[in-house]
N, C-alpha and C positions, 0 to 999 in steps of 0.2 A: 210634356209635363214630367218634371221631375219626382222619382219615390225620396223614400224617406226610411229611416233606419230607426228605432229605439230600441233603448236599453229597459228594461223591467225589473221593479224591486219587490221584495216582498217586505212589507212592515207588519208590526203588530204595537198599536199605539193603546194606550190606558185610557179612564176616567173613571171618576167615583161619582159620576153625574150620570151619562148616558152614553149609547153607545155610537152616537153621534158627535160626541167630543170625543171619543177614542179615536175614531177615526180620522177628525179634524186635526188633533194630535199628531199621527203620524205624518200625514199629509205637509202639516206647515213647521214641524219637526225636519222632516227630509229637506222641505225647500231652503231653511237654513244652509245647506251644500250640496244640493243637486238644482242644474242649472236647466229651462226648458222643459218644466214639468208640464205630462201633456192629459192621461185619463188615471184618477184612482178609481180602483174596482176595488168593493168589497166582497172579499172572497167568504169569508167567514167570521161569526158574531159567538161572543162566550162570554164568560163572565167566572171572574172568582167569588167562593162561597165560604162564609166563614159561621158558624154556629146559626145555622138558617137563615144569614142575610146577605142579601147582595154587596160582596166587597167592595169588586171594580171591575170594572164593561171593558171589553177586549173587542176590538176590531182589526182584524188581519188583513189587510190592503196588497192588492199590486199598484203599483204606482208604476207609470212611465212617463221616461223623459230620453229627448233626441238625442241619436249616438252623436258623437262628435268623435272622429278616429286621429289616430296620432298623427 
């Protein structure tokens, strides 16, 4: 059996819905140009605050996807 290598990013994707589209956000954000996307983990959830209301839902992601070397 052969391993495997990947590479791991950190995103932080928006939404003014929830923090389930922030994250969905980065996720299909990133795959616009990364190729062989494999697990997104959310690392951490936040949210901006503007005169006591919820602005926009923050989802900080690792994403990984398979190295491919030169």
């Amino acid at each position: 059996m052969e391993g495997s290598t990947y590479n791991i990013v950190q995103l932080v994707g928006t939404s003014d819905k929830s923090w389930g589209e922030a994250a969905k956000t980065a996720v299909e954000t990133a795959a616009g140009s990364l190729r062989d996307l494999r697990i997104a983990e959310v690392i951490r959830l936040d949210m901006t605050v503007e005169k006591g209301k919820v602005k926009l839902y923050r989802a900080r992601v690792n994403l990984s996807f398979k190295y491919e070397g030169e």
